[in-house]
C-alpha positions in Angstrom: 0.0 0.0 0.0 2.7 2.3 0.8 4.6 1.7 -2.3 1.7 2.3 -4.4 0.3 5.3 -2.5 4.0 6.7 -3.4 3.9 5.7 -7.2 0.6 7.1 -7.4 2.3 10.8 -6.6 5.0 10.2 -9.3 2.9 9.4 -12.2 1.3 12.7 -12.2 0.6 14.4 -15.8 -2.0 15.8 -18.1 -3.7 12.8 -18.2 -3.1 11.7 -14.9 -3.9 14.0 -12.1 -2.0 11.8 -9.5 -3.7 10.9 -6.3 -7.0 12.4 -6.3 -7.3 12.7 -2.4 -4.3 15.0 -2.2 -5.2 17.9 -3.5 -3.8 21.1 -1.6 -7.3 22.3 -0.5 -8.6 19.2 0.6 -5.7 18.6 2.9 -5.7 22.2 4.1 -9.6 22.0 5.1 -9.2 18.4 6.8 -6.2 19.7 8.5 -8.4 22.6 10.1 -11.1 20.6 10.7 -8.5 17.9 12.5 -7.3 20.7 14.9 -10.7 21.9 15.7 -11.7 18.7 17.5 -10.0 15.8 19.4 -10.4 12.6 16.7 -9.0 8.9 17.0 -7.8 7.2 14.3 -11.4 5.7 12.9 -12.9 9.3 13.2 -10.0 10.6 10.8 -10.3 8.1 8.5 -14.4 8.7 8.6 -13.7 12.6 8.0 -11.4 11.9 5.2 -13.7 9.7 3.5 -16.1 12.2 4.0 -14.6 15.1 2.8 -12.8 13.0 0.1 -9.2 13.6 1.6 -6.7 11.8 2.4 -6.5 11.4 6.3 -3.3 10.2 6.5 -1.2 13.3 4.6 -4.2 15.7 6.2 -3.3 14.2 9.8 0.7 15.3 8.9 -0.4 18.5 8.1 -1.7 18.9 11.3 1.1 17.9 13.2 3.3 21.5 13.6 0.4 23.2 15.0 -0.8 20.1 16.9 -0.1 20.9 21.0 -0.3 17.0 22.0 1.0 14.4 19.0 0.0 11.0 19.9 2.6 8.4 18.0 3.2 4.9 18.4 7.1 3.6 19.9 8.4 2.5 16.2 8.0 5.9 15.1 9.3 7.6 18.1 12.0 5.7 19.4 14.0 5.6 15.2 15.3 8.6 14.5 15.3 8.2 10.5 11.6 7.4 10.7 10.9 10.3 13.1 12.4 12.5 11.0 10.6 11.3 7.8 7.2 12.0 9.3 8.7 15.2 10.2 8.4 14.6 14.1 10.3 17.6 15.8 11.1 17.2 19.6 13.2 20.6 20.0 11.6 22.3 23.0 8.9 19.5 23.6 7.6 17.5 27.0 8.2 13.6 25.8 5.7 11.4 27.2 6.4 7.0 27.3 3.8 5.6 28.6 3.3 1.9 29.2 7.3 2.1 29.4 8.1 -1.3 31.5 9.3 -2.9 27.8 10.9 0.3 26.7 14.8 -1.0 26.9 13.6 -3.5 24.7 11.9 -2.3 22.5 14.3 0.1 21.8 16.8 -2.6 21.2 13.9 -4.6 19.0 13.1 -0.9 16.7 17.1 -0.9 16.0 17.4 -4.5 15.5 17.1 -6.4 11.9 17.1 -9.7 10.8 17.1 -10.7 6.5 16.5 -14.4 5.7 18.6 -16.7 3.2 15.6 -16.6 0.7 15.3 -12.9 0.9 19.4 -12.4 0.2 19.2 -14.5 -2.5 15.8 -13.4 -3.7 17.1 -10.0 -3.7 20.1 -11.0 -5.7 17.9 -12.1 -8.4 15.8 -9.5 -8.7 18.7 -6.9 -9.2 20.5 -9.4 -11.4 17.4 -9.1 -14.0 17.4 -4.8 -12.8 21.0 -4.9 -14.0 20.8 -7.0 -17.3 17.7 -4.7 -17.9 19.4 -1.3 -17.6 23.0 -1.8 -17.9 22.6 -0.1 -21.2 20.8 3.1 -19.6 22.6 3.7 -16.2 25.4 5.7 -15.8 29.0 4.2 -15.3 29.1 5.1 -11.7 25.4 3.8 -11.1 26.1 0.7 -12.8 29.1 0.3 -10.3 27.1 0.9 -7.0 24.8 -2.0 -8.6 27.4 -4.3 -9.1 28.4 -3.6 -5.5 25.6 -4.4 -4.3 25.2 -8.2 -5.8 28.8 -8.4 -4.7 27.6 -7.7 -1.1 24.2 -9.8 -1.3 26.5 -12.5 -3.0 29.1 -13.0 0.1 26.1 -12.2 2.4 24.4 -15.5 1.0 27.6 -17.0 1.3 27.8 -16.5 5.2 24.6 -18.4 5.7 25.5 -21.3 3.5 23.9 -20.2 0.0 24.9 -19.3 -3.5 23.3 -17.0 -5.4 23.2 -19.0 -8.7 21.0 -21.3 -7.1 16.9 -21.2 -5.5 16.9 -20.8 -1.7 14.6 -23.7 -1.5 17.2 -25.9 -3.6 19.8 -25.4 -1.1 20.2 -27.2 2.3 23.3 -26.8 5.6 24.8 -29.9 5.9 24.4 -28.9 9.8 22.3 -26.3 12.3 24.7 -23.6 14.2 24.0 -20.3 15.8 27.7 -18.1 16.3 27.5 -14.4 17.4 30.3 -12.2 15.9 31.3 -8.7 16.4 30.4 -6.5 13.4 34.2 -5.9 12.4 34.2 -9.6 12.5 31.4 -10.0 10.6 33.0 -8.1 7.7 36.4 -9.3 7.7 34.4 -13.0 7.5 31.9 -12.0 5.0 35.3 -10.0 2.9 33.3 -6.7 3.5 35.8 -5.0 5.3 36.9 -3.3 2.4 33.6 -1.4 1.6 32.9 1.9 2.1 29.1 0.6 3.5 28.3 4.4 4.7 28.6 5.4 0.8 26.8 2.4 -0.4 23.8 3.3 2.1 23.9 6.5 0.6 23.9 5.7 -2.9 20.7 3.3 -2.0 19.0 6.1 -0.5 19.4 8.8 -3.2 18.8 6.4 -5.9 15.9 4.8 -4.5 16.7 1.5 -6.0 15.0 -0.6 -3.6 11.7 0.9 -5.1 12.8 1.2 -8.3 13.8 -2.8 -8.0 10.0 -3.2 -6.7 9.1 -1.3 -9.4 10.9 -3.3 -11.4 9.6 -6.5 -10.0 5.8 -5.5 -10.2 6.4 -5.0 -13.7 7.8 -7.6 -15.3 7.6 -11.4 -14.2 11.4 -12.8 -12.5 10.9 -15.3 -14.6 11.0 -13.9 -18.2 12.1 -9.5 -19.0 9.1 -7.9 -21.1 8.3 -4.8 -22.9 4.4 -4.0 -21.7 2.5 -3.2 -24.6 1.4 0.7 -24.7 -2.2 0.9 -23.8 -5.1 3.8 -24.6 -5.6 6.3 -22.0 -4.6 7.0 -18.7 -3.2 4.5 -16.6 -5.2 3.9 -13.3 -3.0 1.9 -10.6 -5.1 -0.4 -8.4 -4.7 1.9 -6.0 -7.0 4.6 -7.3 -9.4 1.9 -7.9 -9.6 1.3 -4.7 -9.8 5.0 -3.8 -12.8 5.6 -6.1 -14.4 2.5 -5.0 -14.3 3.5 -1.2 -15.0 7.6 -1.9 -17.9 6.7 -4.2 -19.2 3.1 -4.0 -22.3 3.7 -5.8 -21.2 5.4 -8.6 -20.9 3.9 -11.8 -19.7 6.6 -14.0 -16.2 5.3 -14.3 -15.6 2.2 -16.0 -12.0 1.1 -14.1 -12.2 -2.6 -15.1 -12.0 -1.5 -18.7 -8.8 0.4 -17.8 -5.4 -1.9 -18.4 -3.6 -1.9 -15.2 0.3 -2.6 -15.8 0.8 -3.6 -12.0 -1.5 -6.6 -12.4 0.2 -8.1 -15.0 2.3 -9.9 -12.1 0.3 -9.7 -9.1 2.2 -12.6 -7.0 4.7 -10.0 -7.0 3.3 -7.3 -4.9 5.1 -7.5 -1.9 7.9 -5.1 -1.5 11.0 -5.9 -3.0 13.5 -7.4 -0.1 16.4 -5.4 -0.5 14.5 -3.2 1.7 15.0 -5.2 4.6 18.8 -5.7 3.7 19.4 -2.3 3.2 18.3 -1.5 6.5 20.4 -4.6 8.0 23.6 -3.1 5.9 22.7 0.0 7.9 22.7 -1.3 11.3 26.5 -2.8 10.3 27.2 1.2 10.6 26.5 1.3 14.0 30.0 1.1 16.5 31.2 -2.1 16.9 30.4 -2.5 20.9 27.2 -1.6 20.5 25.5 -4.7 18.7 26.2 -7.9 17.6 25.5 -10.5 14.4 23.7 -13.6 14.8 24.5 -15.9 12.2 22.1 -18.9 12.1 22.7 -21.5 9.7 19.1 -23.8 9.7 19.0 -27.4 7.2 17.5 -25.1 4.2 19.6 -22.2 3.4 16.1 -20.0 2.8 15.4 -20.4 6.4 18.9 -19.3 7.7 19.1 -15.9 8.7 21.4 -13.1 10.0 20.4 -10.7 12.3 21.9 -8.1 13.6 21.3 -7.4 17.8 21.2 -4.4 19.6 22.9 -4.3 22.7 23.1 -0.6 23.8 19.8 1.2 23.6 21.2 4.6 25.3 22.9 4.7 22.0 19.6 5.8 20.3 17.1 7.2 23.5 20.4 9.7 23.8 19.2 12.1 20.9 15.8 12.4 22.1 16.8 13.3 26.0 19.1 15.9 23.7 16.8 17.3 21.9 13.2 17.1 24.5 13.1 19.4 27.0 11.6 16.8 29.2 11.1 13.1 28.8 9.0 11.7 30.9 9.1 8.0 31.0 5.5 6.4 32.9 3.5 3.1 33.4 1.2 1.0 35.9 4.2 -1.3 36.6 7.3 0.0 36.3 9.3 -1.8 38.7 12.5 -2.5 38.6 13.2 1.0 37.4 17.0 0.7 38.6 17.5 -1.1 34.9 15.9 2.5 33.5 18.4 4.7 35.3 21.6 2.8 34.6 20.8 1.7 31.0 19.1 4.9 29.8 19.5 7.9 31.2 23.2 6.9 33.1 24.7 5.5 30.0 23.5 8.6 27.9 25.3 10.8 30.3 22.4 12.0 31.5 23.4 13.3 35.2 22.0 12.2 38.5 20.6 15.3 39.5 18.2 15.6 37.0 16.4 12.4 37.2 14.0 12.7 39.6 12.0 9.6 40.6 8.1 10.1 41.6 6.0 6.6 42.5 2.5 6.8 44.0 0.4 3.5 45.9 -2.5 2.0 44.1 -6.2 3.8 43.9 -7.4 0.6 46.8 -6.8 1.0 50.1 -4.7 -2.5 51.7 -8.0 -4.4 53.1 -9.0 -4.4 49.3 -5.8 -7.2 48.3 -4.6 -10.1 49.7 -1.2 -10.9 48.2 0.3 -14.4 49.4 3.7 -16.0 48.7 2.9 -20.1 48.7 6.3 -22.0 49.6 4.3 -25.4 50.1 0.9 -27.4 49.0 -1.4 -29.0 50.7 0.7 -32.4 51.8 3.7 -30.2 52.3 5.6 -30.5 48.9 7.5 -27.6 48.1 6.8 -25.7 45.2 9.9 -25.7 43.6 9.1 -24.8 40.1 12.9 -24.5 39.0 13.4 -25.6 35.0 14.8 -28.6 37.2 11.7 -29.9 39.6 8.5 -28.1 37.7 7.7 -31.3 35.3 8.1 -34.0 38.7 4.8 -35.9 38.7 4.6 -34.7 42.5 4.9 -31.4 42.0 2.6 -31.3 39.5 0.2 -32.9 41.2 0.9 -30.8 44.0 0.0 -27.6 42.2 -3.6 -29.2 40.8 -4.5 -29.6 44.4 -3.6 -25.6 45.3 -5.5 -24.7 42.6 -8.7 -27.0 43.6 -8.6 -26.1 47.1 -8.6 -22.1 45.7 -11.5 -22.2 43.4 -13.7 -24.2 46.3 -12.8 -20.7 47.9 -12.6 -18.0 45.2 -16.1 -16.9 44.1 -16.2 -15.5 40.0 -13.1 -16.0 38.2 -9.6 -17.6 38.4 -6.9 -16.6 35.8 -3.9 -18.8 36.4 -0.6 -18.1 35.1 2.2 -20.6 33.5 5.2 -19.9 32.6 4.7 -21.3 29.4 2.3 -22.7 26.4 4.3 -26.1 27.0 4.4 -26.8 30.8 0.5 -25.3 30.5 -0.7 -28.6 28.2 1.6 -30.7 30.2 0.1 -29.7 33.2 -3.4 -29.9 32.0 -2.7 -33.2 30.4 -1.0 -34.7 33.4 -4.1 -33.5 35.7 -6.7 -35.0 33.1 -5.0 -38.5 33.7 -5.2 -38.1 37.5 -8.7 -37.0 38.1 -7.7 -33.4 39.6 -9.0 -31.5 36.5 -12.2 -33.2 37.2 -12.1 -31.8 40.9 -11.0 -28.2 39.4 -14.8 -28.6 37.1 -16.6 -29.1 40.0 -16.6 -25.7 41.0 -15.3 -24.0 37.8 -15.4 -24.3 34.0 -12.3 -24.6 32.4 -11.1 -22.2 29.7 -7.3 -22.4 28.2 -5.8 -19.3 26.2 -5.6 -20.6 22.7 -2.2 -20.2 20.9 -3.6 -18.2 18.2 -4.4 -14.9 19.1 -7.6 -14.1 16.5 -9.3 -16.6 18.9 -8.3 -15.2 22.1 -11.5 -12.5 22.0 -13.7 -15.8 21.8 -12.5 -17.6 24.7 -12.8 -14.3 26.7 -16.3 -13.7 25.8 -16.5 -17.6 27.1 -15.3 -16.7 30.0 -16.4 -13.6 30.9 -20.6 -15.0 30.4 -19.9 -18.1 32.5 -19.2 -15.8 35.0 -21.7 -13.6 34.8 -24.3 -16.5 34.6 -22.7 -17.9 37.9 -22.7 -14.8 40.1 -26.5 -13.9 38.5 -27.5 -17.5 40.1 -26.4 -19.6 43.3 -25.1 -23.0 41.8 -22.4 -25.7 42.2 -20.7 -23.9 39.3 -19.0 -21.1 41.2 -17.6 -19.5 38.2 -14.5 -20.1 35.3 -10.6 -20.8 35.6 -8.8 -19.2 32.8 -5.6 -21.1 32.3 -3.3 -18.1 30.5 0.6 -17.7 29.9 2.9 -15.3 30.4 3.9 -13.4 28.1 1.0 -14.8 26.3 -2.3 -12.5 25.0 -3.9 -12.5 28.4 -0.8 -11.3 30.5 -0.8 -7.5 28.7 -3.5 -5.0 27.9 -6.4 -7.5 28.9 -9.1 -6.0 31.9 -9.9 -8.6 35.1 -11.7 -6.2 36.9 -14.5 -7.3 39.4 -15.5 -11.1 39.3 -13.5 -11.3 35.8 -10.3 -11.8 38.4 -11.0 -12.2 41.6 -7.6 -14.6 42.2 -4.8 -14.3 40.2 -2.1 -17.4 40.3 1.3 -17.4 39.2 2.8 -20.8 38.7 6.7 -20.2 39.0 8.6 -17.6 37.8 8.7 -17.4 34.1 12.7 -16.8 34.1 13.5 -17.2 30.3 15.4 -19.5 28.4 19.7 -18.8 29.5 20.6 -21.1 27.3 20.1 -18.6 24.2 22.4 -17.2 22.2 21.4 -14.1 22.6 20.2 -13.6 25.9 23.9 -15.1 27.1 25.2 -11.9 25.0 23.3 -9.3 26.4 24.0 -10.7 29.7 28.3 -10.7 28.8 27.4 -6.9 27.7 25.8 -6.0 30.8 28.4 -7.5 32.9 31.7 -6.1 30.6 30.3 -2.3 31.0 27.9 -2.0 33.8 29.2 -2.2 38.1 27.9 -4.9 40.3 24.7 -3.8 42.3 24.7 -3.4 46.2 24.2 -7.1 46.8 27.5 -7.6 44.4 25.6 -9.7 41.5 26.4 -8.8 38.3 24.7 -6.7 35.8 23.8 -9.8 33.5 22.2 -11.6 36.3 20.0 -8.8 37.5 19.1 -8.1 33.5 18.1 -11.7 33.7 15.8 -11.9 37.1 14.4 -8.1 35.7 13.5 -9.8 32.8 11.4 -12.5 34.6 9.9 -9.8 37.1 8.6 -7.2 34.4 6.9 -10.2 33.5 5.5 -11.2 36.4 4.3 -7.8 37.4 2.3 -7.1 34.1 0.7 -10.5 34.8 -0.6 -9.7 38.1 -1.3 -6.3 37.3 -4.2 -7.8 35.2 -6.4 -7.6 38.3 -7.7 -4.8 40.6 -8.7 -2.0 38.1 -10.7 0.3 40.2 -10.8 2.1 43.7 -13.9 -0.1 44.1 -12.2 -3.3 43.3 -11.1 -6.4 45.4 -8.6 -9.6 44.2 -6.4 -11.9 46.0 -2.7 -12.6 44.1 -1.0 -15.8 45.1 2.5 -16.4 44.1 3.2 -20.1 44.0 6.9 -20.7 44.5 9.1 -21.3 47.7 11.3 -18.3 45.6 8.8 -15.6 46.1 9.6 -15.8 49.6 13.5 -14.1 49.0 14.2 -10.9 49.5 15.6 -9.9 46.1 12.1 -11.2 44.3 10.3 -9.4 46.3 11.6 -6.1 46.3 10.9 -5.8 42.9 7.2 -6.7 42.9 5.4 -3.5 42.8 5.3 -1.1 46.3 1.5 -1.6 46.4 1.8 -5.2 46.5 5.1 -5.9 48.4 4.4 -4.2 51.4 0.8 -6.0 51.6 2.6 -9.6 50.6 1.8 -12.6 52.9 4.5 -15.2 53.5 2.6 -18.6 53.6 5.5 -20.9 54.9 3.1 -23.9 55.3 -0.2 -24.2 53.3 -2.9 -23.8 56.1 -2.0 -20.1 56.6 -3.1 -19.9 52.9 -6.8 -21.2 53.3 -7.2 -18.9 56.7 -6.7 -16.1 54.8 -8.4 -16.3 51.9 -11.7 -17.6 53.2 -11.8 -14.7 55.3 -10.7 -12.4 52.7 -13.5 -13.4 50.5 -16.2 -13.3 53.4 -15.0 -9.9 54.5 -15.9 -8.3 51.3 -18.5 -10.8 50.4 -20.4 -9.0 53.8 
């Protein structure tokens, strides 16, 4: 869509007008009308269609004059795409809010990854651009494209391929992951000669990626054609679909009748991939300590891939706290926000003294939550749901009789958190064997967060009328169990307010997997340029337990989402008992926490808990 909404400016003549929802006056009145009155995103696009202007170039207009800009992180956080949308913080107050991912996603915004197939893909298509053209370019042109399949050629070379060849022809005669340096990286891949800063600029005043996609659209890979001249204007399939939406009932123009060059190869729409490597040969610019290349060699060459990883996000937050006056950096959850200070603002240069630290208690007074740290079940198995014990048939077991001894007591709805979609179905499958599942239905229906997401919204609904149908009634059915993961759909952005979530369990703690390459790299950054904290661990391993926290927090944060609201959180795991876990739950939820040594001081609290505010 982008692509053609650009082409469709280009092609502008006597007989083609260009984009028809651009005109100057159209824009100016949508921009006015924009700034006159608060509108989201479906309101803009409503206005534009009726006033038959484009709401997307009308909204940019509106932007300089605009006194609050709301944006999303991508186009914040990038520089190069802030500046193409023409986003100016000089002199501005810089607002993050739901910032307890921000590090990274500032490390995901800068980081790229290109696939075997698209290298070699690429390689083709410019192969065919070069043949083509080589006539019609310029000697010095001609040379930055023969550059370029130079690089894409020893780039396919580094994951295995050869560019004379299909991706899907090719196969590794064995799977490895190595991380390299970027120097490294070039002196392997026999870059270390090229000027890459000149090449990237080449690409970017030449355009070629979108000439190449033009290019591509144009004539089929598979055999170069002239397109035969056609009568009248030529209508893209994007103004076709611009006159269909502006004026669905009119009949006056005839487009089908109109030849349409782009259709001619229409499995070819996508954008053309040298995109995507152009903006990975750009991130081999960046300073050598900063990042890092994965190379990952899979069985078929088309699915190896090279990516390069961000390491050091100050590098890029450090021109926005240059240019903002203020940045302001908020969310419900924030905790641990010592990784925010040392990481970001620290490593920026960004002084002490003008970081100022404000954190306020929940909305609920302390009566309203009952947060309890389990160490032990009801026979007096310890909850040890280390990578090492969690999948022991006894603890297992253990845990299905926690959670059936809760929901006899919860009323309305149990979410239940796992660690993972794998230990979820083994735990589930282990308890169907062994009856306890059956127990669990006696007093709840069962719901499980499906792995796709378009059918999360279902099971929700599910959930959320069972509920409603139990509390409207007095039956054996007390209400549902929603078995979720973290990290998962459920554990971000989704409401348990009232009898939606009146318990919330967290099975474990949903450390992540050290054992990956790339986690193990961060971690050897963090230790090689960050101090020790007061307890003398090193910076990797408090990355590592902040990782699994931030996690845990936005989980449990899923309940409790009004000064009227009430929710017990039980943390099942003898770990949530240790200091160093617990100082970085939230303040609102620490200081309330419950240590529950033995089981039995679990089910005297929450029974009364319940009948407290049941009364």
């Amino acid at each position: 869509m982008n692509d053609r909404c650009l082409d469709l400016h280009k092609k502008k003549s006597k007989k083609n007008p260009g984009c028809l929802f651009r005109k100057e006056e159209l824009l100016q009145a949508f921009k006015d009308k924009a700034l006159l009155e608060v509108a989201d995103i479906e309101q803009l696009v409503t206005n534009g269609r009726q006033m038959k202007a484009c709401p997307y170039y009308g909204a940019r207009r509106a932007v300089p004059l605009a006194e609050v800009v709301a944006l999303p992180y991508n186009t914040l956080l990038h520089k190069k795409t802030r500046e193409a949308c023409n986003i100016k913080l000089e002199g501005s107050v810089v607002i993050v809010d739901e910032a307890h991912n921000l590090l990274e996603t500032i490390n995901n915004v800068h980081s790229v990854e290109i696939t075997g197939a698209q290298i070699i893909k690429a390689h083709s298509q410019l192969s065919q651009y070069e043949q083509k053209f080589r006539t019609r370019l310029k000697a010095k042109n001609l040379l930055y494209v023969r550059q370029i399949l130079f690089v894409l050629g020893k780039l396919s070379a580094l994951v295995g391929g050869k560019v004379e060849y299909t991706a899907d022809s090719q196969v590794n005669s064995k799977i490895e992951v190595c991380l390299v340096t970027i120097n490294d990286f070039l002196f392997q891949g026999q870059l270390d000669n090229f000027n890459m800063f000149k090449l990237l600029r080449y690409s970017q005043r030449s355009q070629i990626s979108r000439k190449l996609h033009g290019f591509v659209e144009k004539y089929p890979e598979t055999e170069v054609k002239v397109v035969p001249r056609t009568e009248g204007p030529s209508v893209s399939g994007l103004t076709k679909f611009l006159h269909e939406i502006s004026s669905p009932k009119e009949k006056t123009l005839n487009l089908e009748a109109i030849p349409d060059v782009s259709q001619s190869n229409s499995q070819s729409t996508m954008s053309s991939p040298l995109m995507q490597i152009e903006s990975f040969l750009d991130t081999l610019t960046n300073a050598d300590q900063n990042g890092r290349i994965v190379i990952s060699k899979q069985t078929k060459v088309g699915q190896s891939s090279l990516k390069f990883l961000m390491l050091n996000p100050a590098v890029h937050f450090v021109s926005i706290l240059q240019e903002a006056r203020s940045v302001i950096v908020a969310g419900g959850t924030m905790q641990p926000v010592a990784e925010f200070k040392d990481q970001l603002f620290h490593a920026a240069g960004v002084p002490p003294s003008r970081i100022l630290e404000f954190s306020c208690g929940h909305v609920i007074p302390g009566r309203q939550l009952l947060p309890v740290a389990v160490a032990q079940g009801p026979t007096g198995t310890t909850l040890d749901f280390t990578f090492q014990s969690r999948e022991k048939p006894l603890v297992i077991e253990e845990l299905g009789r926690v959670l059936s001894n809760v929901c006899n007591v919860v009323p309305g709805g149990v979410v239940c958190f796992f660690p993972s979609y794998d230990y979820e179905k083994l735990v589930i499958s282990a308890w169907e064997k062994s009856g306890v599942l059956a127990k669990i239905q006696l007093k709840k229906k069962v719901l499980r967060e499906p792995k796709r997401s378009g059918l999360a919204d279902q099971v929700l609904t599910e959930y959320s009328d069972c509920i409603k149908r139990c509390m409207s009634w007095q039956g054996s059915i007390t209400g549902a169990v929603l078995m979720c993961v973290v990290g998962g759909k459920m554990s971000e952005g989704i409401n348990f307010s009232d009898d939606l979530g009146r318990c919330i369990v967290m099975v474990g703690l949903p450390f992540p997997n050290i054992n990956s390459p790339e986690l193990k790299e961060k971690m050897n950054y963090l230790n090689a340029n960050f101090q020790k904290d007061q307890d003398g661990r090193q910076a990797g391993q408090v990355h590592y337990e902040n990782l699994c926290m931030k996690a845990v927090n936005q989980s449990i944060g899923r309940a409790i989402r009004h000064k009227n609201d009430y929710a017990s959180i039980l943390l099942l795991d003898q770990r949530y008992l240790r200091g160093n876990i617990i100082n970085k739950l939230p303040a609102w939820i620490s200081k309330h926490l419950q240590k529950a040594e033995r089981f039995p001081l679990l089910m005297q609290s929450l029974p009364k808990f319940f009948s407290l505010h049941k009364n």
